[in-house]
Phi, psi and omega in degrees: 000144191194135163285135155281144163236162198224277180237349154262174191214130181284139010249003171288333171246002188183164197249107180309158156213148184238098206030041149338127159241154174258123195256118170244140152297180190299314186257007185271142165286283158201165191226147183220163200222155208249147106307127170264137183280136182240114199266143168213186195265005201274122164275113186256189165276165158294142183235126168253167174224191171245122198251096188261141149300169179176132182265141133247357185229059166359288191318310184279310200263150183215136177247152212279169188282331165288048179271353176236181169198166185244149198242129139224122166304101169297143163314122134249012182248147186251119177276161187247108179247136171224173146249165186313329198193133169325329181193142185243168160208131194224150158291156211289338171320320176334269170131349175188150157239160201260140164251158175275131161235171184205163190244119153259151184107150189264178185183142171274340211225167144290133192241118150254154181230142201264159174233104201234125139236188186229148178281160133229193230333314216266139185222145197256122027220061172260340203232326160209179162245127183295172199209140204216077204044059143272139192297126170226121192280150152224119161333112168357293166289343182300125171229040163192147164218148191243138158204123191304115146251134168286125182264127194254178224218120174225189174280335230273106164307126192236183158276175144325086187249139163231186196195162203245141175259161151199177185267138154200218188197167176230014175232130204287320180339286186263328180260124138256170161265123150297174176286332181272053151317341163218168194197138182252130198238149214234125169253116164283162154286121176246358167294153177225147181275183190270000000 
């Protein structure tokens, strides 16, 4: 028995074999052998290798047209998507605020996370623009993304108003939510009455 690699790779995702032999007894049927899988915390796609038969002795042995079969490794690690702070504030003049998100956890692949918001006090799309699961990509090496809503600029003297963004996701697999999932951002007033 011998392992092959394909999109997993010995000694990082599984523990290789090189004409390994397997010993049947006289009266044995089948048998059966373990690979070892080499577990880490990185999130990845599923990955596979190939596990081939192999002979030395024409004479005895013959291999069935099913001699090789392929292993695929599931995915079980997860990114940690949050945001950087409970609350942002920005003046309405700004013209945008910036939110922080940040990845906890490593990745072989690029991971996205949806970006929403909701009106309170604050209303879309006279005070700001709303935003509707949009996708924020994050790069293999990426552990933070900075991304700007537009704070919309009027005349009108208010009160202080805010509206809350939040995260969410479509892949369950690979993507988690932090506790900090949502974050509330607050538009000062810069206007003055007469």
């Amino acid at each position: 028995l011998s392992t092959n690699n394909g999109t997993a790779f010995s000694p990082v995702d599984y523990t290789a074999m090189s004409d390994n032999s397997v010993t049947f007894l006289a009266n044995e049927q089948s048998k059966l052998v373990n690979i070892t899988i080499n577990v880490d915390q990185t999130v990845e796609n599923d990955e596979d290798f190939k596990a081939l038969l192999s002979h030395t002795n024409a004479h005895q042995v013959a291999l069935g047209l099913l001699n090789t079969t392929t292993i695929t490794i599931g995915n079980d690690d997860q990114a940690t998507f949050s945001f950087a702070s409970p609350s942002y504030s920005v003046e309405e003049d700004t013209g945008y605020v910036t939110v922080n998100i940040t990845k906890t956890g490593t990745s072989d692949i690029s991971l996205d996370v949806k970006l929403s918001t909701n009106n309170g006090t604050a209303f879309s799309p006279v005070d700001y623009t709303a935003m509707s699961d949009n996708s924020v990509t994050f790069l293999a090496n990426e552990q933070s993304k900075l991304v700007n809503i537009t704070i919309n600029v009027d005349q009108t003297v208010e009160n202080d108003e805010d509206f809350k963004a939040l995260l969410s996701h479509t892949n369950a697999d690979q993507v988690a939510l932090g506790l900090l999932n949502t974050t509330t951002i607050t538009i000062g007033n810069d206007d003055q009455g007469d």
